[in-house]
C-alpha positions as CSV (number, residue, x, y, z in Angstrom):
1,X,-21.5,-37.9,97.4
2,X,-21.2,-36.9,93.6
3,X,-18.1,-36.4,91.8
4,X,-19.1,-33.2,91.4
5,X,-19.7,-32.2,95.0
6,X,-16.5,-33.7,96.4
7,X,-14.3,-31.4,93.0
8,X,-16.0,-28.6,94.1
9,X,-14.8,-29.3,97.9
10,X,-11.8,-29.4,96.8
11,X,-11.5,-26.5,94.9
12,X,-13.1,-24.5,97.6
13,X,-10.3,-26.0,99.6
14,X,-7.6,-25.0,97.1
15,X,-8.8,-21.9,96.9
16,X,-8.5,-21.1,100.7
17,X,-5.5,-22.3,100.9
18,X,-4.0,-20.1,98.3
19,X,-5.9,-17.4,99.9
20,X,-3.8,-18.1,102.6
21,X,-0.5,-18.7,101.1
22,X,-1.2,-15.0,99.5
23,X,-2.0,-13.5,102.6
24,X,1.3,-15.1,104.5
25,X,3.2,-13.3,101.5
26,X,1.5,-10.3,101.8
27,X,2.7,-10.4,105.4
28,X,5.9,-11.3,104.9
29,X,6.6,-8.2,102.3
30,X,4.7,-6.3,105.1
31,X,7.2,-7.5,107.4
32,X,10.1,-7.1,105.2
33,X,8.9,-3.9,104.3
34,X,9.4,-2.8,107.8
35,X,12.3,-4.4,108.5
36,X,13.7,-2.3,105.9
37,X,12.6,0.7,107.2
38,X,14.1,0.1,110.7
39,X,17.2,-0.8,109.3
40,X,17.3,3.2,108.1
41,X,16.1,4.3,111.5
42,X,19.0,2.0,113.0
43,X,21.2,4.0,110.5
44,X,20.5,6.7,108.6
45,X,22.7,4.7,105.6
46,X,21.4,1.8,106.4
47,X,20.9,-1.0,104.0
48,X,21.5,-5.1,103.2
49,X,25.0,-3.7,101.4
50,X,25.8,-1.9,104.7
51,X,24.9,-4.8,107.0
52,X,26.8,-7.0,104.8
53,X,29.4,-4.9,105.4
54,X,29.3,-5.2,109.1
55,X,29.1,-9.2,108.7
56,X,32.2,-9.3,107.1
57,X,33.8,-7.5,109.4
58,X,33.0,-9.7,112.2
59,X,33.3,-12.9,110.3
60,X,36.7,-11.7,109.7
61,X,37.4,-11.2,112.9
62,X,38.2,-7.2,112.2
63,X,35.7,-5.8,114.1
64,X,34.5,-8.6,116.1
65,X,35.7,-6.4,119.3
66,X,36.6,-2.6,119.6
67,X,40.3,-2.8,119.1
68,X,40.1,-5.9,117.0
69,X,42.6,-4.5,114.0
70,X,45.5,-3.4,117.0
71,X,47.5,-6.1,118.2
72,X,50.2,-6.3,121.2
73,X,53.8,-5.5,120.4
74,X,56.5,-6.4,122.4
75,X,58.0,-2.9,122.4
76,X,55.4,-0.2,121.5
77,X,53.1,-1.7,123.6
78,X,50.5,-2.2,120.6
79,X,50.5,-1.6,116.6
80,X,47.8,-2.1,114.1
81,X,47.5,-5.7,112.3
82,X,48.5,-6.1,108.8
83,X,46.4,-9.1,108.2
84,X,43.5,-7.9,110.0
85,X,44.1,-3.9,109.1
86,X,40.3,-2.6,110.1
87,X,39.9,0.7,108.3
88,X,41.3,4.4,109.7
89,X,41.2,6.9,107.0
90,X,42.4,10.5,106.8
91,X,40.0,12.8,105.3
92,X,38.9,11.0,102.4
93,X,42.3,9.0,102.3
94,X,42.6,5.4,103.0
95,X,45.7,4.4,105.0
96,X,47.3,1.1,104.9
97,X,49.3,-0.9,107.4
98,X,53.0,-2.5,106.5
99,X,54.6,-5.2,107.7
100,X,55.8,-3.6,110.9
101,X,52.0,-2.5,111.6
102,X,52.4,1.2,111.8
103,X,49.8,2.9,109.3
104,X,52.1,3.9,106.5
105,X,52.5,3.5,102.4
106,X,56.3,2.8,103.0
107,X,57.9,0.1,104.9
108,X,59.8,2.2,107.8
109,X,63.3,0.7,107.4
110,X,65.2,3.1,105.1
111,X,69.1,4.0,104.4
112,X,70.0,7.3,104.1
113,X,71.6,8.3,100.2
114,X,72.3,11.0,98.4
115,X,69.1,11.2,96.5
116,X,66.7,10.7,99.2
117,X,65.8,13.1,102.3
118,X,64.0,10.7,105.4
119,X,61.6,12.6,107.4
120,X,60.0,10.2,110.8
121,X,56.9,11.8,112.0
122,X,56.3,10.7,115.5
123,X,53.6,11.2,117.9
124,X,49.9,10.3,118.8
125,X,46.8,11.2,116.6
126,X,47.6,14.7,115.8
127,X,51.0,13.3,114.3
128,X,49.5,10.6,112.4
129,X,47.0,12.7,110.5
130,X,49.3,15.7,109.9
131,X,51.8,13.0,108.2
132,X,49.3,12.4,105.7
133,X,47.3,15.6,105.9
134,X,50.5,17.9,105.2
135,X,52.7,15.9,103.4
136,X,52.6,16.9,100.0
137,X,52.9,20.8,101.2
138,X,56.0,19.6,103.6
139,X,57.7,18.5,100.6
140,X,57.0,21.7,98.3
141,X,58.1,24.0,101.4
142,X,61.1,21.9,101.6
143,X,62.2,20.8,98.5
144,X,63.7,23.9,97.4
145,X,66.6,24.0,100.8
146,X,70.2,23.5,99.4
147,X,70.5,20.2,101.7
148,X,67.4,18.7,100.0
149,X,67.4,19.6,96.7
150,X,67.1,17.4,93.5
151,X,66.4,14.7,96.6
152,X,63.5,12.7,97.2
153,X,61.6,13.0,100.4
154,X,60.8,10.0,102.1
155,X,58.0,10.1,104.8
156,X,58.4,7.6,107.6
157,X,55.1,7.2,110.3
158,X,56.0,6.3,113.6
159,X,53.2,7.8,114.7
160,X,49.7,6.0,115.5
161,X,46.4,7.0,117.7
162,X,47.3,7.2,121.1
163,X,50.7,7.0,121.3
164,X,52.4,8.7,123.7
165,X,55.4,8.9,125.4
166,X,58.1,6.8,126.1
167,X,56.3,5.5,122.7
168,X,57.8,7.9,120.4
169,X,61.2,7.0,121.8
170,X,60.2,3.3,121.9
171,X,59.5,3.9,117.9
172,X,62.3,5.4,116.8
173,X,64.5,3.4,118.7
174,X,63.1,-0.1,117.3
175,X,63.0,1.3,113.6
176,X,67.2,2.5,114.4
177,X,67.8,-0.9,116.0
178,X,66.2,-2.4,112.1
179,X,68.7,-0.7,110.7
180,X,66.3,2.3,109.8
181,X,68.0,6.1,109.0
182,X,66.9,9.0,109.8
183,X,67.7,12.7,108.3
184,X,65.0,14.6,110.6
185,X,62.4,13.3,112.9
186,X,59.4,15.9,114.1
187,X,57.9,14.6,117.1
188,X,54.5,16.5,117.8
189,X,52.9,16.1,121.0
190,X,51.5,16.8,124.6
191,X,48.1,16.0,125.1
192,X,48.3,12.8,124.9
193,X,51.1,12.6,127.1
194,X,49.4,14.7,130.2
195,X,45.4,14.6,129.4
196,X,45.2,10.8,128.6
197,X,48.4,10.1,131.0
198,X,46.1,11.1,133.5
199,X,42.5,10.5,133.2
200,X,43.0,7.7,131.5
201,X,46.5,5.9,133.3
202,X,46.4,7.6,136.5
203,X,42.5,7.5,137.2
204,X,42.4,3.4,136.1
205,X,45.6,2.9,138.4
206,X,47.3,2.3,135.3
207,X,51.1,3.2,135.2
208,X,52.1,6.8,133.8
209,X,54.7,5.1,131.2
210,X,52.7,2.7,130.5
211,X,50.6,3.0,126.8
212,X,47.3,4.6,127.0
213,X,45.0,2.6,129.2
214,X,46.9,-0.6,129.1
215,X,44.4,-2.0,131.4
216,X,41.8,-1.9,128.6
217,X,44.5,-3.2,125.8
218,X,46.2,-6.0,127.8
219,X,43.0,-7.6,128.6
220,X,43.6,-10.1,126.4
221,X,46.4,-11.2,128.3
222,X,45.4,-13.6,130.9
223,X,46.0,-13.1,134.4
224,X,46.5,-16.6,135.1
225,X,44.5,-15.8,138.6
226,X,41.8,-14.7,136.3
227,X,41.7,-17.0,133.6
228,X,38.2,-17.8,133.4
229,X,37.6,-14.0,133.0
230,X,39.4,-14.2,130.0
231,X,37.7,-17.7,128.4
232,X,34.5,-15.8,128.8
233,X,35.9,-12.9,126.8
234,X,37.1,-15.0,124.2
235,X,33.6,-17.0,123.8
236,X,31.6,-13.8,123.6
237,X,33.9,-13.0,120.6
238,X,33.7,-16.1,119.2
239,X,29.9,-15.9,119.5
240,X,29.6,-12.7,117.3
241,X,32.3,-14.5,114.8
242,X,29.9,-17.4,114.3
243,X,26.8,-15.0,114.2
244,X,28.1,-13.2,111.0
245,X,29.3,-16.6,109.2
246,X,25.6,-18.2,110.0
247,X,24.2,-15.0,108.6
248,X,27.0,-15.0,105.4
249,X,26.4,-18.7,104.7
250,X,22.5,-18.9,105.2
251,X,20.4,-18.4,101.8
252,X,18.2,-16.0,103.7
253,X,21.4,-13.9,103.5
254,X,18.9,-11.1,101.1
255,X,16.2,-11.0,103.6
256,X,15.6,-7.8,105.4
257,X,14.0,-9.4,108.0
258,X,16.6,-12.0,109.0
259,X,19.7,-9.1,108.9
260,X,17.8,-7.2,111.1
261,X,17.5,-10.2,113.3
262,X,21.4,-10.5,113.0
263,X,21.8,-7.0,113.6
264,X,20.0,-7.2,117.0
265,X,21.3,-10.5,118.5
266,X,24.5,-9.4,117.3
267,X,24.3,-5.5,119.0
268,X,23.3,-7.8,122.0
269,X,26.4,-10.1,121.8
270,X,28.4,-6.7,121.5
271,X,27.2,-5.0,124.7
272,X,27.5,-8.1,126.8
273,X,31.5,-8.3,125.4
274,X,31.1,-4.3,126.3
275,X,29.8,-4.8,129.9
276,X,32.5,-8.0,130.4
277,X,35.1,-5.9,129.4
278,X,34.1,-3.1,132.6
279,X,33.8,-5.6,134.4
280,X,36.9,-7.7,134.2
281,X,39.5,-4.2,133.7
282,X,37.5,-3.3,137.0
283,X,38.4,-6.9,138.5
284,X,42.4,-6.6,137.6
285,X,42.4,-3.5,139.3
286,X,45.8,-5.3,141.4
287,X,47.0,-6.9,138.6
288,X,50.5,-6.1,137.7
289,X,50.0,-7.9,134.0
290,X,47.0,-4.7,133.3
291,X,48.4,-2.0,135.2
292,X,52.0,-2.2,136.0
293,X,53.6,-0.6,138.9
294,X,52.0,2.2,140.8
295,X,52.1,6.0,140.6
296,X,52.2,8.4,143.3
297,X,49.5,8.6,146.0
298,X,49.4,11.8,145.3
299,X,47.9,14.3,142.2
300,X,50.3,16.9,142.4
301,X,53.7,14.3,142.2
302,X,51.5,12.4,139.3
303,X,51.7,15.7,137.3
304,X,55.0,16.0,137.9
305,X,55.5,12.5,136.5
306,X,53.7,13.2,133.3
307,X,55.2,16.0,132.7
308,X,59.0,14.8,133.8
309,X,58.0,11.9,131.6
310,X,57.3,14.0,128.5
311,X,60.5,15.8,128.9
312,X,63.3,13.2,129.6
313,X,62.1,11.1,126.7
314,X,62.1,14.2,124.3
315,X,65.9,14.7,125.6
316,X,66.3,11.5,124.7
317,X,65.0,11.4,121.1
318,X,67.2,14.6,120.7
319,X,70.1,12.5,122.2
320,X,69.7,9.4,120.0
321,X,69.1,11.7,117.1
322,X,72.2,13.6,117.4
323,X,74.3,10.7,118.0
324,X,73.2,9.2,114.8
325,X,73.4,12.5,112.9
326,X,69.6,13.3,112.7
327,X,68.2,16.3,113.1
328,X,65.0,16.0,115.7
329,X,62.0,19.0,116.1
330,X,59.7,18.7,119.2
331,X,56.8,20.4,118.4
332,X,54.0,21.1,121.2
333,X,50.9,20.6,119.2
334,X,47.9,22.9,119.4
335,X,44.8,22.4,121.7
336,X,41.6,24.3,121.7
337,X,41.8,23.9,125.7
338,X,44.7,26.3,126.1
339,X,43.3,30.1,127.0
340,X,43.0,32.3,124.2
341,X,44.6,30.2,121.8
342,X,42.0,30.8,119.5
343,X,38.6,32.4,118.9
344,X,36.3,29.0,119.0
345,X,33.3,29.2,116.2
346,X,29.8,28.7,117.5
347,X,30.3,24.7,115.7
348,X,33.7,24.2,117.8
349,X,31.9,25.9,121.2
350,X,28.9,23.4,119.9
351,X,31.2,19.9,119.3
352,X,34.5,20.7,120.3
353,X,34.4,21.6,123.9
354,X,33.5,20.8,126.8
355,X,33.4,23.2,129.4
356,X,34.4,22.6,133.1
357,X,35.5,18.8,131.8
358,X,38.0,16.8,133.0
359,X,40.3,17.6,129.7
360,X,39.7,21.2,129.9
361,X,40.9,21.4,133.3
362,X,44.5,19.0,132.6
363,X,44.9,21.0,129.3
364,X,45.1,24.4,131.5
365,X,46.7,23.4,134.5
366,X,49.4,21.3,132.7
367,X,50.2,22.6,129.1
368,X,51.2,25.9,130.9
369,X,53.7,23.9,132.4
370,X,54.7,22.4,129.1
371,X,55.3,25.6,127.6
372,X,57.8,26.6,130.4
373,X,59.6,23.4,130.5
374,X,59.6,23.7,126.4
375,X,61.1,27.0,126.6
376,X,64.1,25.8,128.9
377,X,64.5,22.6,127.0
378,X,65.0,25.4,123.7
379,X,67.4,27.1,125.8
380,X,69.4,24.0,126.3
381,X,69.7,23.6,122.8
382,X,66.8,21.4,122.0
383,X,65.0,22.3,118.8
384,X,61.6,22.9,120.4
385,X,58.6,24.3,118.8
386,X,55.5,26.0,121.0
387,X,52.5,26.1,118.8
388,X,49.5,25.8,121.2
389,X,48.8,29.9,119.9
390,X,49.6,28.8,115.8
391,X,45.4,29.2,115.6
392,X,45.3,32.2,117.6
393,X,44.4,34.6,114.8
394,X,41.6,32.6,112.7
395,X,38.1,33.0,113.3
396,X,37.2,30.0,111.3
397,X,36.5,26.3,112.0
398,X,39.3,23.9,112.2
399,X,38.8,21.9,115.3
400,X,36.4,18.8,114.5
401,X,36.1,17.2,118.0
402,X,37.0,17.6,122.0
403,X,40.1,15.9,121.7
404,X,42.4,18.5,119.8
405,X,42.0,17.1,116.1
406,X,41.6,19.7,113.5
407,X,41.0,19.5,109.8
408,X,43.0,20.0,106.9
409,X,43.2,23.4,106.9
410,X,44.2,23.3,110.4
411,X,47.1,20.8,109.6
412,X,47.9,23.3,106.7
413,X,48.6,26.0,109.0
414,X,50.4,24.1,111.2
415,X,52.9,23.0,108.9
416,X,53.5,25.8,107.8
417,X,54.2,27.5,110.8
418,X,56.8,24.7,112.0
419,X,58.2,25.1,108.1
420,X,60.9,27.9,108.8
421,X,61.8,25.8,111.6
422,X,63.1,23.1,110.1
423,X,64.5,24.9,107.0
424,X,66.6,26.5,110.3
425,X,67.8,23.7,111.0
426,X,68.7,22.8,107.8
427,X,71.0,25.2,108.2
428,X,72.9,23.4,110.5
429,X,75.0,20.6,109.9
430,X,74.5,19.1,113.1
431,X,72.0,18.9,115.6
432,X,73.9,21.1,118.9
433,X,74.9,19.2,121.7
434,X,72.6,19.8,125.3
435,X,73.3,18.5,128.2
436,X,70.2,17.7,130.2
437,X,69.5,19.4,133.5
């Protein structure tokens, strides 16, 4: 065979196999391609910087499970992690977590002075984002009152999502026994207290007192009869861990393709922790580590108990306060469940409500309940503040979901119907004594 012959071979051979190579790239930006348009179909937003995002997260360990950024307390039952913070922001605003791990730009522990007023906002989620949400118009309204004057207002969050009483008094009992000081504390609450009390607590066999669904939270405390429940738990999250540190650390880290391959295995990992979760809270049922003592056989007595509950830790707070010369405001926040309370928009009939639900039907068989007990705890002498009607009057949106949350405008209006209430008080140099009945 010629020289020639055999060069021409082999170019006819090089030439096929860069056919080839072209083609497999073709393919692969095909397949890229697409991998990048079902990464926005995933998520409308979605993109590598996005997915990234997500890998961090998980590599970090801050969203490796739901809950990942809370962490057990030994007195509140549970408060957000300072070194693994996750992200809960109000409105556009970003909120931090201190050193004590409540969500807050201050550190908690402050001394009453002469130049500084020290309000504690207590409660669940409705508290938390009214703290932020209505803060700067709190301390207009009241920086002009003769007792606060020239003074600088000091906000103080003892509130985070789902808390609920005995947490408040839990709160602001730990932040006294830190040496914190207190010139008023508005506690703003009752949902939390009776609708996830009770279809959350009571319907899991979870204790009434307990924090909301403490079966769910305390799973990562191991029943030692159940311990290699827990080891499984702790692999799955170790699994996603490593998943988003392969993905980080692997130089096909900018391929489409390969995130959405992440993305997948990882959503996989996630249900499977999801599913193992059911299952094992399901398992503990009887475990006195998940649910704690057990409530009343009965639905009417656990009613009661919620709403006995609610009330003798409000005295309470009102107590402590008094006793350590604090003035203390119960406020019953609003609810979108509570008849007539306000003329619902087609949007909050659309996405806020959910008719013939479980939470409709607690909200209207216990707030009414609330009220009452609200209006004798007022006549008592306890500063208490009904504003499930303070939306009663406006026709437009301010609810933004089923579970009583309302937007800024909605936290604007509620502070400032609570506003002449605490300038009344004000007024007084002490909080009056009660005696509880």
């Amino acid at each position: 065979m010629s020289t020639e012959v055999v060069q021409r071979k082999r170019r006819s051979r090089g030439r096929v196999w860069l056919f080839r190579f072209i083609m497999l790239l073709i393919v692969y930006g095909v397949i890229e391609l697409i991998a990048v348009g079902a990464m926005k179909v995933i998520h409308e937003s979605g993109s590598l910087a996005m997915l990234h995002s997500w890998q961090k997260d998980v590599a970090s360990g801050e969203n490796v499970s739901d809950g990942a950024f809370e962490t057990i307390h030994p007195y509140l039952g549970w408060v957000h992690n300072p070194q693994n913070p996750g992200a809960e922001n109000v409105g556009t605003r970003k909120t931090p977590v201190n050193h004590l791990g409540f969500r807050d730009d201050g550190e908690s522990v402050y001394h009453r002075a002469d130049d500084v007023f020290i309000v504690g906002i207590a409660g669940g989620s409705v508290a938390f984002q009214f703290s932020w949400a209505a803060e700067e118009l709190l301390k207009q309204k009241l920086a002009d009152h003769p007792r606060v004057r020239g003074r600088r207002i000091q906000f103080v969050r003892l509130a985070l999502s789902g808390y609920k009483q005995p947490q408040q008094l839990i709160a602001y009992s730990y932040l006294t026994a830190l040496g914190a000081e207190f010139d008023l504390i508005i506690n703003i609450d009752g949902f939390n207290e009776t609708v996830l009390g009770i279809e959350e607590n009571a319907v899991s066999k979870t204790a009434l007192s307990y924090p909301r669904s403490w079966h769910a939270r305390s799973i990562v405390i191991a029943d030692p009869r159940k311990s290699a429940d827990s080891a499984r738990l702790l692999n799955l999250r170790a699994k996603r861990q490593k998943l988003a540190r392969d993905i980080l650390a692997s130089p096909l880290n900018g391929s489409p393709l390969m995130n959405l391959v992440w993305y997948f295995r990882d959503q996989m990992a996630h249900n499977e922790l999801t599913d193992l979760g059911v299952e094992v809270s399901a398992s503990k049922r009887t475990s006195f580590i998940h649910h704690g003592p057990a409530n009343s056989s009965s639905d009417a007595a656990v009613e009661d108990e919620a709403i006995a509950i609610w009330q003798r830790c409000s005295f309470a707070m009102h107590q402590l306060c008094r006793a350590n010369g604090t003035l203390y405001l119960h406020v019953l926040q609003p609810n979108q469940y509570v008849p007539d309370s306000k003329p619902l928009t087609e949007f909050e009939k659309k996405k806020c409500i959910d008719p013939g639900g479980s939470v409709e039907i607690t909200v209207q068989a216990l707030f009414p309940r609330l009220i009452e007990k609200g209006r004798k705890m007022k006549a008592d002498g306890l500063a208490f503040s009904d504003q499930t009607q303070v939306f009663s009057a406006v026709t437009e949106s301010l609810y933004v979901d089923p579970w009583c949350h309302f937007n800024e405008e909605g936290n604007r209006l509620l502070c400032e119907a609570i506003v002449p209430e605490i300038l009344l008080l004000l007024d007084q140099q002490q909080p009056s004594q009660i005696e509880e009945r």
